[in-house]
C-alpha positions as CSV (number, residue, x, y, z in Angstrom):
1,X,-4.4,31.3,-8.7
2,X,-4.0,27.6,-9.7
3,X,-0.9,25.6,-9.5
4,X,-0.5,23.2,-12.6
5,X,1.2,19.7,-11.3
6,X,2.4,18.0,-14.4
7,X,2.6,14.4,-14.3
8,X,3.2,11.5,-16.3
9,X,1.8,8.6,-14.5
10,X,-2.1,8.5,-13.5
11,X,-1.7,6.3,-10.9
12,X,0.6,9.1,-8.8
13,X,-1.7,11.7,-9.6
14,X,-4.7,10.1,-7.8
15,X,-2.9,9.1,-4.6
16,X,-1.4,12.2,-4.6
17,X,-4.7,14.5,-5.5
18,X,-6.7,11.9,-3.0
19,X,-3.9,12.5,-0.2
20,X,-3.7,16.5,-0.8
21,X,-7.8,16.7,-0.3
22,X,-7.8,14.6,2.6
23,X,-6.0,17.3,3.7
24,X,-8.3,20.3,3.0
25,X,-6.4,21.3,-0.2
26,X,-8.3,21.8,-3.4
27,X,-7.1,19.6,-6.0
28,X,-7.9,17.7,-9.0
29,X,-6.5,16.0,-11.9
30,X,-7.7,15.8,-15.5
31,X,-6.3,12.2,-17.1
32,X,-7.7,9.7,-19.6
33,X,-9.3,7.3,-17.6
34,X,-11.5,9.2,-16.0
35,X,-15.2,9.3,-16.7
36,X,-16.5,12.0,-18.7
37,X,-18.6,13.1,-15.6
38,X,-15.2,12.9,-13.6
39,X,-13.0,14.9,-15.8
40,X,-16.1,17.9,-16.3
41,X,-16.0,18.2,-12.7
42,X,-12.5,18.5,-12.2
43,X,-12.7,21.4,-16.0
44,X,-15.3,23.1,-14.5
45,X,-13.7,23.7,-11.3
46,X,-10.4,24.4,-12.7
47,X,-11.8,27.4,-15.5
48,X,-13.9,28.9,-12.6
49,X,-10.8,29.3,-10.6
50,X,-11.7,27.2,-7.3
51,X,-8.4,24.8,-7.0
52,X,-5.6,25.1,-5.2
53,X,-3.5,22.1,-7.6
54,X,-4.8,20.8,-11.3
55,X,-2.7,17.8,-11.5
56,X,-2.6,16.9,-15.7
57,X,-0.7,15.0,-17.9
58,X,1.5,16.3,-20.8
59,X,-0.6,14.8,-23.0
60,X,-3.2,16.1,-22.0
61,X,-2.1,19.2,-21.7
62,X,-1.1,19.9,-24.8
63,X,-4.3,18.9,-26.5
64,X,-6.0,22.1,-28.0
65,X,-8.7,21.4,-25.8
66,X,-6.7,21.9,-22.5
67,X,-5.5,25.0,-24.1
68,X,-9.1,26.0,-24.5
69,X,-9.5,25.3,-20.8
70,X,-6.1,27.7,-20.2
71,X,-7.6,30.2,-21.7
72,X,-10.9,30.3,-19.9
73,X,-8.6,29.6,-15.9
74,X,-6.2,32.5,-17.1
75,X,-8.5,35.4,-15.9
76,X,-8.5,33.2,-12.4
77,X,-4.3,33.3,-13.0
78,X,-2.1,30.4,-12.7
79,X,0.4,30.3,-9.0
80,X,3.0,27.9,-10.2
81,X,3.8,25.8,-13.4
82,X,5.2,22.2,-11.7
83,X,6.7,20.2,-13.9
84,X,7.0,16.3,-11.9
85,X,9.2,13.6,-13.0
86,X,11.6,15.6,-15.1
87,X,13.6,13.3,-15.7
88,X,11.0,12.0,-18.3
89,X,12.6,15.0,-20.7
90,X,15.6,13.5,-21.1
91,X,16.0,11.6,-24.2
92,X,18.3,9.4,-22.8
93,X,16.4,7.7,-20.2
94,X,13.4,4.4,-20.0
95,X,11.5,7.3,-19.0
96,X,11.6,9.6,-21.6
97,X,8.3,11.1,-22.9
98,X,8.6,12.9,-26.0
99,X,6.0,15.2,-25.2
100,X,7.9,16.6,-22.0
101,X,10.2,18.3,-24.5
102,X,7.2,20.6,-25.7
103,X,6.7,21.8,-22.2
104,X,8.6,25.4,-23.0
105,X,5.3,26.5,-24.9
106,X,4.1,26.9,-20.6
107,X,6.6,29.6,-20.5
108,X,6.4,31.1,-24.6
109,X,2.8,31.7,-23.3
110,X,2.9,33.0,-19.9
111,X,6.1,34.0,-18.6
112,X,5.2,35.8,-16.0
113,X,4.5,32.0,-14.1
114,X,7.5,30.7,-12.2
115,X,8.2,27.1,-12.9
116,X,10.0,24.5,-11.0
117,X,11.0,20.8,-12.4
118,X,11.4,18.0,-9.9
119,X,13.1,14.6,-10.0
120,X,14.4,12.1,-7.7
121,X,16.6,10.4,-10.4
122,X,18.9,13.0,-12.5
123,X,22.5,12.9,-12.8
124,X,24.6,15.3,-14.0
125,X,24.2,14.7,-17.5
126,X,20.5,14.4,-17.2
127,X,20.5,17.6,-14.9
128,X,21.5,19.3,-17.8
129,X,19.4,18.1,-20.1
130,X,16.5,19.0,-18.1
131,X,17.4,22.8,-18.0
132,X,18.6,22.5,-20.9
133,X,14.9,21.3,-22.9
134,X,12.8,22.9,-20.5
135,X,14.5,26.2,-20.8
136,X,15.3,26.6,-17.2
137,X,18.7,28.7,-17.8
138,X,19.2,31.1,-15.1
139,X,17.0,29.0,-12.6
140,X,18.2,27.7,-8.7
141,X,19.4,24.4,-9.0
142,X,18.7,22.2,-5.6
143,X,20.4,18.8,-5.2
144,X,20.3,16.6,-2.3
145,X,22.1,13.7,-1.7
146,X,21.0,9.9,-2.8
147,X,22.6,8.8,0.8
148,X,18.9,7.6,2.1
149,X,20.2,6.6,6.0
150,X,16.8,4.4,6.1
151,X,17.3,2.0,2.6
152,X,20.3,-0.3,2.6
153,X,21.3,-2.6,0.0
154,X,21.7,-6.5,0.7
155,X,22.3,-8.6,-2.2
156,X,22.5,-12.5,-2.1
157,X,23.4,-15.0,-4.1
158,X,20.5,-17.1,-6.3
159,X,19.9,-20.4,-5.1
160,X,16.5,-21.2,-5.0
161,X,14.8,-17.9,-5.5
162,X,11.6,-18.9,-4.8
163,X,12.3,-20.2,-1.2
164,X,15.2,-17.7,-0.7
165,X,12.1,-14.5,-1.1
166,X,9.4,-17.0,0.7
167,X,12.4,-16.7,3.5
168,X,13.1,-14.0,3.3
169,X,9.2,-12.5,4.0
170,X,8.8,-15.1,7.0
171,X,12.0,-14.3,8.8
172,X,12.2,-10.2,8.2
173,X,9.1,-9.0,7.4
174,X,6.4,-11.4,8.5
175,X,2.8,-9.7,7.9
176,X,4.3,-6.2,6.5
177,X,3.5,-4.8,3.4
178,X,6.4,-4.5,0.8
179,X,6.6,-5.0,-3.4
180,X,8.3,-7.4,-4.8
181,X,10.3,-6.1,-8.5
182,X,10.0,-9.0,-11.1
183,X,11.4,-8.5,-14.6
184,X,8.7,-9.6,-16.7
185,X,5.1,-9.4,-16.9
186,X,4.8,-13.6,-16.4
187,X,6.8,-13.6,-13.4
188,X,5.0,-10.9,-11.7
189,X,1.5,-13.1,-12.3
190,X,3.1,-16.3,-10.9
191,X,5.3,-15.0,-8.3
192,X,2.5,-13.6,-7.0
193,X,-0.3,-16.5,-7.2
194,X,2.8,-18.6,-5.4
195,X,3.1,-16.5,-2.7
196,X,-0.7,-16.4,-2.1
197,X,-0.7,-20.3,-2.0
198,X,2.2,-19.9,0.9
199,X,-0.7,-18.2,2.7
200,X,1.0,-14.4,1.9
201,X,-1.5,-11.2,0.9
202,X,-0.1,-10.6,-2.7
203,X,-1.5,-8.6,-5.3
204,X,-0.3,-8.2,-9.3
205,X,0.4,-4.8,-11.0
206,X,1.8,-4.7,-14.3
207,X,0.9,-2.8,-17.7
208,X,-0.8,-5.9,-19.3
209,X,-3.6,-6.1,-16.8
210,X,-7.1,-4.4,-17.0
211,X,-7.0,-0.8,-16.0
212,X,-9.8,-1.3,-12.9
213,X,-7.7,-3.9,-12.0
214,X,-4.9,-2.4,-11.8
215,X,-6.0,0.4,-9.5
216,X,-8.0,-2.0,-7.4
217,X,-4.7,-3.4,-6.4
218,X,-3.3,-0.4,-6.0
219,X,-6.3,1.1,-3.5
220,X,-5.6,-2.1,-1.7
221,X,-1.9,-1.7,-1.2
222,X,-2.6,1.8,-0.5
223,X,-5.2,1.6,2.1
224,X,-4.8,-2.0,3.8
225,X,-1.9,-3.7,5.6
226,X,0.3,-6.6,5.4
227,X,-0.3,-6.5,1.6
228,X,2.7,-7.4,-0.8
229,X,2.8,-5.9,-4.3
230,X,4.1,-7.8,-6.9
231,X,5.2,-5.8,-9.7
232,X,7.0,-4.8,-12.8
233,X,8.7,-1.0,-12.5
234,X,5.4,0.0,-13.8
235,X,4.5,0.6,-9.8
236,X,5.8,2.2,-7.4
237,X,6.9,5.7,-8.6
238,X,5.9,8.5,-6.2
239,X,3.6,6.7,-4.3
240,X,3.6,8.3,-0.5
241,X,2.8,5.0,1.6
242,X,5.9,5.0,5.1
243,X,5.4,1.6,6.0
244,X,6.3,0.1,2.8
């Protein structure tokens, strides 16, 4: 049968769907900004049973028309019910995304599916509140540690901040590709239109830009080197690049 991936953020569902059928898996996702020839593809395949991974937001997946869809896969069966970024149930977090906490209808309807929910940031409290909202009672809980032996921390005073990053690129990580966190919208537009004019590759990704735009720079980042991404947290999460 077919697994359902749900996921919050379109941007990790296409460089993850684009990376798995590179591969030779079958996969697709269903999000709203596809075209409607794109997301009819990806319907049809999914109701006639010929993908491995449907990768779909909540959203969308709890529209009556997804159920619709459900109902027409379910004679094909559904593998696995994967629930991504869990973390986004907990009411508690910048994360949270009231419709995550409407997921349990995935079991009330077909129970006889196994689920799993994955995160990379829950702590105890939110731990709980994942198996907690989700219904997960009962279920294998796996943990490992947040002791990354390749990511260390370096923190430096503010001088010139500027200068201190343009340094900070030239000295370390001349011609790699990296992103670059601002706070604000603003400062990721001119942080990154200064660094371009110090003869660095950098691109802008934040919510307040055009949608093509947006994933243009993205598909850059993605698929070209010695590009620097400057960005709000908006980018960044699950994105499977290993020279970053």
């Amino acid at each position: 049968g077919t697994a359902l991936v749900i996921s919050p953020l379109i941007a990790l569902m296409q460089d993850q769907v684009a990376t798995l059928t590179e591969a030779g898996v079958r996969a697709a996702c269903i999000h709203s900004g596809q075209s409607a020839t794109e997301a009819g593809r990806a319907e049809h395949a999914f109701t006639e049973g010929r993908l491995d991974l449907l990768y779909v937001s909540p959203e969308r997946l709890l529209s009556p028309y997804f159920t619709h869809l459900m109902a027409k896969a379910e004679r094909h069966g559904f593998a696995l019910f994967a629930i991504d970024e869990a973390h986004c149930v907990s009411q508690w977090g910048h994360d949270f995304r009231p419709e995550y906490l409407k997921l349990t209808f995935l079991h009330e309807r077909h129970p006889e599916v196994p689920r799993i929910a994955l995160t990379a940031t829950a702590d105890e409290a939110t731990r709980k509140e994942i198996i907690a909202n989700l219904r997960l009672e009962g279920a294998g809980v796996f943990i490992a540690s947040f002791d990354r032996p390749n990511i260390r921390y370096q923190i430096v005073e503010k001088a010139n901040a500027r200068a201190q990053l343009l340094a900070f690129l030239r000295a370390e990580h001349e011609s790699e590709c990296g992103i670059v966190y601002c706070l604000s919208r603003r400062k990721v537009d001119e942080t990154a239109v200064f660094l371009c004019t110090e003869g660095i590759r950098a691109l802008p990704y934040h919510a307040g830009m055009d949608a093509p735009d947006r994933e243009r720079n993205q598909t850059t980042f993605l698929r070209e080197d010695g590009v620097v991404m400057v960005a709000t947290i908006a980018f960044g999460m699950g994105i499977d690049k290993p020279d970053v």
